[in-house]
C-alpha positions as CSV (number, residue, x, y, z in Angstrom):
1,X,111.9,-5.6,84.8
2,X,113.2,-3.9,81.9
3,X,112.4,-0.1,80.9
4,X,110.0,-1.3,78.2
5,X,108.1,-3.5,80.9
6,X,107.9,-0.1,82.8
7,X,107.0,1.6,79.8
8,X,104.3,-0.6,79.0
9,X,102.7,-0.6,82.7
10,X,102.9,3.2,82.5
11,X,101.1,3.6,79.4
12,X,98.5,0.7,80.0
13,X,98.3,2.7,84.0
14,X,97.7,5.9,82.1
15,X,95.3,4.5,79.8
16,X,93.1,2.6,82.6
17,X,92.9,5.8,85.0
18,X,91.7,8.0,81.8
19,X,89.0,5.8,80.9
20,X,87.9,5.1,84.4
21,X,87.7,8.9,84.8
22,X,85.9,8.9,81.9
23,X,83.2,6.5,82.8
24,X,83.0,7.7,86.3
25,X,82.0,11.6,85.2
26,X,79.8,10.1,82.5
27,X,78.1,8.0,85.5
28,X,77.6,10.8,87.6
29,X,76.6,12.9,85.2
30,X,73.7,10.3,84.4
31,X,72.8,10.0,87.9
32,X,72.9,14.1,88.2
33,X,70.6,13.8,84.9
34,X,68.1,11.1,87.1
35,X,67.5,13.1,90.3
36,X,67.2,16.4,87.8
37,X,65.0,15.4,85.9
38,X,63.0,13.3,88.5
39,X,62.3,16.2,91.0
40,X,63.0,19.8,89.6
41,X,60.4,20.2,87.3
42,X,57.8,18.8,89.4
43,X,58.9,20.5,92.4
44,X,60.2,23.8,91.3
45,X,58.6,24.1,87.2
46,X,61.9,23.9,86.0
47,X,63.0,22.6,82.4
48,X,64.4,19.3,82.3
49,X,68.5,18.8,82.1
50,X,69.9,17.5,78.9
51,X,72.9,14.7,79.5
52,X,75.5,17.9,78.5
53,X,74.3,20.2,81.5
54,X,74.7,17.2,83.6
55,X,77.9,16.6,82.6
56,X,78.5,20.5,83.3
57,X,76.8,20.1,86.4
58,X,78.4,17.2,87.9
59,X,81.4,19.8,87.0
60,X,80.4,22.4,89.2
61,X,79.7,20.4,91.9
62,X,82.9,18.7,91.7
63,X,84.7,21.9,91.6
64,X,82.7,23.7,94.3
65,X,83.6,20.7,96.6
66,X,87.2,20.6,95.7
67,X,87.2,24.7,96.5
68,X,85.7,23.4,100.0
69,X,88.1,21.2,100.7
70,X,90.9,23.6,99.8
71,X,89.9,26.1,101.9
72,X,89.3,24.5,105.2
73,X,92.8,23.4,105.3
């Protein structure tokens, strides 16, 4: 292979993993949006959770696991 082979992997290797990422926190986030919106305000009277505070919520709970993980090691 030839550096602009290489190149051209990297870049299309790049591209791939940022719109997989993409996809996978706008999944989760609609998934987050589901159960939200399915059992809080039934359950606790609170106001349903737009697809942004999903998004910021599947966030959180990414970070709070990732702090988790960090700190048992």
């Amino acid at each position: 292979m030839n550096s602009k082979e290489d190149f051209a992997a990297l870049v299309f290797t790049l591209l791939a993993t940022i719109l997989l990422g993409t996809l996978a926190i706008f999944a989760s986030a609609f998934i987050v949006q589901l159960g939200w919106n399915w059992s809080m305000p039934q359950l606790f009277g609170l106001p349903e959770a737009s697809f942004r505070s999903a998004i910021g919520l599947s966030l959180l709970a990414w970070a709070v696991r990732l702090s988790v993980k960090v700190s048992k090691e």
